[in-house]
C-alpha positions in Angstrom: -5.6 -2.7 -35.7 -7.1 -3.9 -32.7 -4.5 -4.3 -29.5 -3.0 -7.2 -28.9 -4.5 -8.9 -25.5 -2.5 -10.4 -23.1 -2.2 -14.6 -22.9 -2.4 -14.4 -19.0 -5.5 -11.2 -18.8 -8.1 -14.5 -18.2 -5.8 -16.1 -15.9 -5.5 -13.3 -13.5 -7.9 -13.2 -10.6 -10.7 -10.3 -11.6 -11.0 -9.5 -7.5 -8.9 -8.4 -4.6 -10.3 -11.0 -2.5 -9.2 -14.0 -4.7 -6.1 -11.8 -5.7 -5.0 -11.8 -1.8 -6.2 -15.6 -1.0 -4.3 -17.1 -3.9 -1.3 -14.9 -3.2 -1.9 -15.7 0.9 -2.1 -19.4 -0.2 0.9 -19.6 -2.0 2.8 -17.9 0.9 1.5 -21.0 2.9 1.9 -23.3 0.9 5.5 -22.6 0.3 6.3 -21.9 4.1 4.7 -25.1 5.1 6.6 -27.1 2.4 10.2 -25.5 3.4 9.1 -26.2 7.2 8.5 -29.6 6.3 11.4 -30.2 4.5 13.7 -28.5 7.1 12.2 -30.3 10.0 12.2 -33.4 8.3 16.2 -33.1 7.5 16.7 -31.9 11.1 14.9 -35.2 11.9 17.5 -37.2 9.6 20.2 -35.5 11.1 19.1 -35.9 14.6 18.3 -40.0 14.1 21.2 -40.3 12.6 23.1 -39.1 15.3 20.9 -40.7 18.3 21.3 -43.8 16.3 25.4 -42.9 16.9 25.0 -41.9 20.6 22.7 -45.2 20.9 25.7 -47.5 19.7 28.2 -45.9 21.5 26.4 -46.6 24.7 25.8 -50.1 24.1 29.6 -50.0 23.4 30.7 -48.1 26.7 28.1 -51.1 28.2 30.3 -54.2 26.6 33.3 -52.3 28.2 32.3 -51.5 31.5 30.6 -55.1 31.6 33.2 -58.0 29.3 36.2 -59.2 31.5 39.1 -61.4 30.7 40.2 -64.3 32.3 44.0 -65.5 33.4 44.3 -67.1 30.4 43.3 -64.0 28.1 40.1 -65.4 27.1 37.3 -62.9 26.9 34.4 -63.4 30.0 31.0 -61.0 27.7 28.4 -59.8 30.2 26.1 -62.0 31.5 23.1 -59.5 30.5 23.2 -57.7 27.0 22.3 -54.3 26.9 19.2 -55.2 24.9 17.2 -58.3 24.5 17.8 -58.1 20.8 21.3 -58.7 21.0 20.4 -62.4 22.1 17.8 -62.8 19.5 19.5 -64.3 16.3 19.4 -62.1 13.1 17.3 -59.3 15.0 19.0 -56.6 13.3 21.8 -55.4 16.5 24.8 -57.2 16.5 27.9 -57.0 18.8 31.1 -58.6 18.2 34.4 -57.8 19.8 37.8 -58.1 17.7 40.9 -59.6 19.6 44.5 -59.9 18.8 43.5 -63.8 18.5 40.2 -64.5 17.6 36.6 -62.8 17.9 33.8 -62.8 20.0 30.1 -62.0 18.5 26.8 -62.0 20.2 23.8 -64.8 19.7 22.5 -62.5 17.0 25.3 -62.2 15.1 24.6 -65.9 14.6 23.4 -66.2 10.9 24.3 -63.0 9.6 27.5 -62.6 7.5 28.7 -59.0 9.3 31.4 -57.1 7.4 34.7 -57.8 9.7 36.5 -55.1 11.8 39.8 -54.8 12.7 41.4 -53.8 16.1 41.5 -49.9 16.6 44.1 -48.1 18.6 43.0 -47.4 22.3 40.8 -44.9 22.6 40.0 -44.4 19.3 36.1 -44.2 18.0 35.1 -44.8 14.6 31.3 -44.6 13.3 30.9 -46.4 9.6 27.9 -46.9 7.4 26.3 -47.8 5.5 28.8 -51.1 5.1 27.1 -54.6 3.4 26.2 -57.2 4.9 24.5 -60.4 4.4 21.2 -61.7 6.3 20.1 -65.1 7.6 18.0 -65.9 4.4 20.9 -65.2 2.3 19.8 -61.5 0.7 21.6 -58.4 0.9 22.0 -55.8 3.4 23.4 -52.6 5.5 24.5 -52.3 8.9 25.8 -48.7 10.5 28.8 -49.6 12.7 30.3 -48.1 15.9 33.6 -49.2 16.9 35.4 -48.5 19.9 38.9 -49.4 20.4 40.1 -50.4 24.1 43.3 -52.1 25.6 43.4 -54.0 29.1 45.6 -53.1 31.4 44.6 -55.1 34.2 47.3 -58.0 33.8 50.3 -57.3 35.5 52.3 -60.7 34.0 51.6 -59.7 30.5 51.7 -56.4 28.1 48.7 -54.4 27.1 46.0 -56.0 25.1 44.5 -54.1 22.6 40.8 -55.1 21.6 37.8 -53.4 19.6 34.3 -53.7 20.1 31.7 -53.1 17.2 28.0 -52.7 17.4 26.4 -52.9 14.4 22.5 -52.1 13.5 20.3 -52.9 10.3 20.9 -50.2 8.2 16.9 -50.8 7.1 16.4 -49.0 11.0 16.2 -45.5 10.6 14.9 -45.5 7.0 12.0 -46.8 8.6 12.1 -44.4 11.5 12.3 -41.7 9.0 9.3 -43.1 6.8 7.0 -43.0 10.0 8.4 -39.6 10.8 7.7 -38.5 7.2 4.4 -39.7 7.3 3.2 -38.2 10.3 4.7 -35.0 9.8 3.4 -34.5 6.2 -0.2 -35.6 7.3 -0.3 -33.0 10.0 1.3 -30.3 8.2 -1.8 -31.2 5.8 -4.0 -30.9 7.9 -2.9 -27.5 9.2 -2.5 -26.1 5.3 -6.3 -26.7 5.1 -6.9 -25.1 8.7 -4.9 -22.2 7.7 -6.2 -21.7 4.3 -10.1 -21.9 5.7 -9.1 -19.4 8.6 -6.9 -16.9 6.3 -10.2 -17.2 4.2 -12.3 -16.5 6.6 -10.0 -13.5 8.1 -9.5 -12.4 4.3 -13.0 -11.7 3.8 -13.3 -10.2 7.3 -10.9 -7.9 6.3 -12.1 -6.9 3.3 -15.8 -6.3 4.4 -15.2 -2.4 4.7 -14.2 -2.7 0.7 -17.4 -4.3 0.1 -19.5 -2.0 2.3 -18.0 1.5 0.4 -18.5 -0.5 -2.8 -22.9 -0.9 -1.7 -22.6 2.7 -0.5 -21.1 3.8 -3.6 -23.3 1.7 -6.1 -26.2 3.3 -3.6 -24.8 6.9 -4.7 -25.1 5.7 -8.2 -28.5 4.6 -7.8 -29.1 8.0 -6.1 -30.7 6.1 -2.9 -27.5 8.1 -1.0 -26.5 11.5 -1.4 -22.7 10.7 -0.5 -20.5 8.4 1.2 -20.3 7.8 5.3 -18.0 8.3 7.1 -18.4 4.7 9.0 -15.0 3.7 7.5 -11.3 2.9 8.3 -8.8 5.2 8.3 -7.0 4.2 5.5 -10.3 4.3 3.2 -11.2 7.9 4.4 -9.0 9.3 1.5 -11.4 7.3 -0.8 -14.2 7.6 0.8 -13.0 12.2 0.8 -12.4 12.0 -2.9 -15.4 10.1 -4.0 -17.7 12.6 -2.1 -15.6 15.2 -3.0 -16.4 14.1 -6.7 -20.1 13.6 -6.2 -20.3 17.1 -4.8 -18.1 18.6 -7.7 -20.4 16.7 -10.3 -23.8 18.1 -8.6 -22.3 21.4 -7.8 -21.2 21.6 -11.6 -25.0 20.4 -12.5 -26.5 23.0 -10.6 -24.6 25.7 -12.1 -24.9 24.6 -15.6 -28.8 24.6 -14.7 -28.1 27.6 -13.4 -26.8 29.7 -15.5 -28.7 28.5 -19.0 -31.8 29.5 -16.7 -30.3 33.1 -15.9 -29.6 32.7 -19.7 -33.1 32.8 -21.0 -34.6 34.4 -18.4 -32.3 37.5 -19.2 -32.7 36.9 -23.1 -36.7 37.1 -22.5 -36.5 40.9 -22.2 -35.1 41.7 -25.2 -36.8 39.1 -27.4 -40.0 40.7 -26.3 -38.8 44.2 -26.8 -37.8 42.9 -30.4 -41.2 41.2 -31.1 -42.9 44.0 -30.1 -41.3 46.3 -32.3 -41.7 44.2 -35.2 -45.7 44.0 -34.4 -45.6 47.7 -34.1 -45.5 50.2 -36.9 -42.4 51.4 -36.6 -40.5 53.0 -39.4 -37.5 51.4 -40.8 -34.5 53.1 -38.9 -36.2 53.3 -35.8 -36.2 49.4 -35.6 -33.3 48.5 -37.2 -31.5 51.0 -34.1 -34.0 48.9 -31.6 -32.8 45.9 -33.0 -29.2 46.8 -32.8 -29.6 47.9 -29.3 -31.0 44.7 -28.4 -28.3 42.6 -30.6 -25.9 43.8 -28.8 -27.7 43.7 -25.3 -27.8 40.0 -26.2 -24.6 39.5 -27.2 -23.2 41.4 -23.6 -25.5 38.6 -21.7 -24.3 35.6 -23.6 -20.7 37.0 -23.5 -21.0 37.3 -19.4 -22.9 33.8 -19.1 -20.4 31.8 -21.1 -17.4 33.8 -19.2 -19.6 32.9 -15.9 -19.8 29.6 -16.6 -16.5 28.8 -17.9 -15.2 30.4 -14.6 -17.0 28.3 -12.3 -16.4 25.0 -11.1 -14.0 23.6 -8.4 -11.7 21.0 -10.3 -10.5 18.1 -8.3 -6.4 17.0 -8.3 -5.2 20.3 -10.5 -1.6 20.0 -10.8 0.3 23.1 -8.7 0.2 26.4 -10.4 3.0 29.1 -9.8 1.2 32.3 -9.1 3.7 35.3 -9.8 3.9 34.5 -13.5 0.6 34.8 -14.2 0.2 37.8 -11.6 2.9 39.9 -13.7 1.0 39.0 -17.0 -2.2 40.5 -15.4 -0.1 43.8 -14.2 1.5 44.4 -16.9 -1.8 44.8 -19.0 -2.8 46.8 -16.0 0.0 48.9 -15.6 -1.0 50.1 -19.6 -4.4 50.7 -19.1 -4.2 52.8 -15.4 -0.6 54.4 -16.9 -2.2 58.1 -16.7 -2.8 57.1 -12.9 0.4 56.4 -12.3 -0.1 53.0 -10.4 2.2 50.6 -9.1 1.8 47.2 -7.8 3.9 45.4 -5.4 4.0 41.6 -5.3 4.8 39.6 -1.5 5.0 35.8 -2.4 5.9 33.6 -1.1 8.1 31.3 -3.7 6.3 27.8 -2.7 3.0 28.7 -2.5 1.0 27.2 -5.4 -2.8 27.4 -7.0 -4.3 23.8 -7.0 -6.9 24.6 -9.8 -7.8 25.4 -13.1 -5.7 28.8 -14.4 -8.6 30.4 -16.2 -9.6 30.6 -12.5 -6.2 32.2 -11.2 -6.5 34.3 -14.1 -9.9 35.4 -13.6 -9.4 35.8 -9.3 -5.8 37.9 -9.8 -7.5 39.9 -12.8 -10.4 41.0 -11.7 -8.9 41.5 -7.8 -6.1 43.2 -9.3 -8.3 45.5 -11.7 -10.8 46.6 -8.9 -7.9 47.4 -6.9 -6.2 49.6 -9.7 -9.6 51.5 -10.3 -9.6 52.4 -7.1 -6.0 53.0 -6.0 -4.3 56.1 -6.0 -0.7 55.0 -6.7 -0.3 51.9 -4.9 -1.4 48.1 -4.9 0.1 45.3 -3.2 -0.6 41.5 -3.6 0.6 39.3 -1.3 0.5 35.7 -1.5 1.5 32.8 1.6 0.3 29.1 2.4 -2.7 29.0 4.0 -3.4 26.1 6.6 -1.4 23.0 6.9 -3.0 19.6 7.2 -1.0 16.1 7.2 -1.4 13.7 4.1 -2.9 17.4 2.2 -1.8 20.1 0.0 -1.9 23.0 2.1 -4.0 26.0 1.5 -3.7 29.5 -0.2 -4.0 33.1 1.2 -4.1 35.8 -1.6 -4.4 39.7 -0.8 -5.3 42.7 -3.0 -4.5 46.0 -1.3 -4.7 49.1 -2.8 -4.3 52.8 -1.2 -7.8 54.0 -2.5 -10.3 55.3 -0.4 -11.4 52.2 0.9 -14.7 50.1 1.8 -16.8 51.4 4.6 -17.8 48.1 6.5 -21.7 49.1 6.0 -21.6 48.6 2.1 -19.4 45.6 1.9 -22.5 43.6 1.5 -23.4 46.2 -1.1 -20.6 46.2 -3.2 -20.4 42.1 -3.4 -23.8 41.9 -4.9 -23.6 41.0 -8.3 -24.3 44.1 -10.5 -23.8 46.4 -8.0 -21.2 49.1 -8.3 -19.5 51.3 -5.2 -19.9 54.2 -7.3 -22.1 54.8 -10.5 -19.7 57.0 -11.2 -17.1 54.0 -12.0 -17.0 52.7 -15.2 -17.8 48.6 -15.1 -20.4 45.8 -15.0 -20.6 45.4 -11.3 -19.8 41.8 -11.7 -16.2 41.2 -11.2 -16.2 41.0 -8.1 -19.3 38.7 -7.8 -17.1 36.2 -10.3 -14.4 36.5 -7.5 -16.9 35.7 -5.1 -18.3 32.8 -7.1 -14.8 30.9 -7.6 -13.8 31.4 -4.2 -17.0 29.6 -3.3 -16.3 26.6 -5.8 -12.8 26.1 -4.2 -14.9 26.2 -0.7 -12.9 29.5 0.2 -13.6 32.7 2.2 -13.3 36.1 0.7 -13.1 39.0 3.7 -13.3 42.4 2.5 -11.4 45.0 5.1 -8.8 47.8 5.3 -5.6 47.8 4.1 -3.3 47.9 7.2 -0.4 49.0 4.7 -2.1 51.0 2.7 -5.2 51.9 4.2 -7.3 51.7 1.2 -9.2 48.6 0.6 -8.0 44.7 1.5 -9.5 42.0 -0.4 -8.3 38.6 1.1 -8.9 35.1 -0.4 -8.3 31.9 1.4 -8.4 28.7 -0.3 -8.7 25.4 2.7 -6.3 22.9 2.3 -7.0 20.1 -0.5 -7.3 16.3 -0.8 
């Protein structure tokens, strides 16, 4: 049953540069609308209260400026405040309530204003929207500040108590707003488009060192480049590590499969020939059918140690951790059977967080045959001893693994001898002459060192492996 696909795969961006622009944009586009909308109701809230502050100080003006003569009548300012408060229905109005009658300005002429009523002294009161009705007869809204006084001034009489309202078309700051609204909007437009071309343009800036290691890396492909540069970022140098790291596993692992199916025929030519040979030649029957035995299993030895060669070999990128000492007591216990006549004893040293980043056919195969060359040789002790190697930041740190064994040792002369691959220290010895070679030949996959000296402990032979830190 084929898997279900998901509804939204084709509307998901297929690139990281689209993926970050219409995430970026977004992010704009919503910060620019909540700025808008913020500075647009601190704008409300602000005209709102400077249209407030403006009425109260065409109030405080009527105050400071009206008068009242002997005979209590009211004596307004010669000079309004504002021309408009002459100008009949021009939208600001002034009237002044009195215990007997009212007062109101030229434009209040026309209008029917909603009627006030005398406040206590001292006492402010800002109302609004209230109705109102206009020159031409149609509906409207006025904001009103009212301010309530009393005159003192009289000695002959008690106080009078008066209020004075100022009253504005409601239609005023609506219409500030609008024009606020408009302008505000239009430039905050105008910078979403000059933001979104530069974050673009930035975007892409940014991610030119993604396009440049995905040319160098379809230029691997193509084989134009043997690896990746190192011309690149800090945080792409991981990628960059890993992906060359790869390429040189993948040709490495090439070369050896080449390798060894060339070693494989050239070392089955021999004993075909021997075979064919035999069979041209008169031989009797038993003579060839021991020939042909000798060579069978000849064969099968050199196919056996191929296939073991090659399944050995080969560095393996991001193995999970492997805990050494269980796999090292499997080994010396087999040991232990095999050399029991001897009498020998091994000794572990390691160190509990110390861990094998690889395959464990190739822990298996480094501890064996370290372990069994050292039990050949030993009289009655071996010792391995395992640590971290080198620490790196942002890497798993390396491995140091030592074999020592109180046998008669290495003279320095032959080490170069005894690592050759076939090559025994003593004929004597039964073996192949090739464990050691395989040791040699992992430790080179993992780009290791293997330094052959004496045991300090034991004073027989030290074989010690270190493994670099990994990626």
């Amino acid at each position: 049953m084929p898997a279900k696909r998901d509804p939204l795969f084709r509307w998901r961006p297929r690139s990281l540069q689209s993926r970050q622009l219409w995430a970026a944009s977004i992010g704009l586009v919503a910060f620019l609308a909540l700025a808008g909308y913020a500075l647009d109701r601190a704008f409300v809230d602000v005209a709102s209260q400077g249209q407030r502050e403006r009425l109260k100080s065409f109030a405080l003006y009527y105050a400071g400026q009206t008068d009242f003569a002997r005979d209590g009548s009211l004596i307004p300012p010669d000079v309004p405040p504002e021309g408009r408060f002459d100008r009949p229905g021009s939208g600001l109005y002034a009237s002044i309530n009195l215990p007997d009658g009212a007062w109101a300005s030229l434009s209040a002429q026309g209008p029917v204003l909603p009627e006030g009523e005398i406040l206590p002294g001292s006492q402010e009161r800002f109302e609004g929207p209230l109705p109102m009705t206009r020159s031409d007869g149609t509906p409207g809204e006025v904001y009103r500040y009212s301010l309530g006084l009393v005159d003192a001034t009289r000695g002959d009489a008690a106080e009078f108590p008066y209020t004075i309202n100022i009253m504005e078309d409601a239609g005023t700051l609506p219409r500030q707003v609008t024009v606020f609204r408009q302008a505000l909007w239009g430039y905050l437009g105008i910078a979403a488009i000059v933001l979104l071309f530069l974050q673009a343009l930035i975007l892409r800036w940014s991610l030119l060192p993604l396009r440049r290691v995905e040319v160098e890396l379809k230029r691997v492909q193509r084989g134009q480049l043997a690896r990746m540069s190192g011309h690149h970022p800090r945080e792409l140098e991981p990628l960059t590590e890993s992906i060359n790291a790869l390429v040189e596993s993948e040709r490495e692992n090439l070369e050896r499969q080449r390798n060894t199916l060339a070693d494989l025929a050239h070392s089955l030519k021999t004993p075909l020939a021997v075979l064919r040979t035999r069979l041209d030649s008169d031989a009797d029957p038993e003579t060839l059918r021991e020939e042909v035995e000798t060579q069978v299993r000849r064969m099968n030895d050199l196919v056996g140690y191929q296939l073991t060669r090659a399944a050995s070999g080969g560095h393996k990128l991001f193995a999970a951790p492997i805990a050494i000492e269980p796999h090292a007591e499997h080994i010396v216990r087999g040991l232990e059977k095999i050399y029991a006549a001897k009498g020998a004893v091994c000794e572990f040293d390691i160190d509990p967080e110390a861990r094998f980043h690889g395959e464990p056919g190739d822990l298996q195969e480094l501890l064996g045959n370290l372990l069994e060359n050292a039990f050949k040789w030993a009289r009655s002790r071996v010792l391995l001893t395992v640590r971290n190697g080198e620490c790196v930041p942002n890497r798993r740190p390396g491995l140091v693994l030592c074999v020592d064994d109180d046998g008669p040792g290495i003279p320095p002369e032959k080490v170069a001898v005894v690592l050759q691959r076939g090559v025994r220290g003593d004929e004597r010895v039964q073996g192949h002459g090739i464990g050691l070679s395989i040791v040699q030949d992992i430790v080179r996959d993992y780009r290791g060192d293997l330094v052959v000296s004496t045991s300090p402990e034991l004073g027989g032979a030290r074989f010690e492996v270190t493994l670099p830190p990994g990626l």
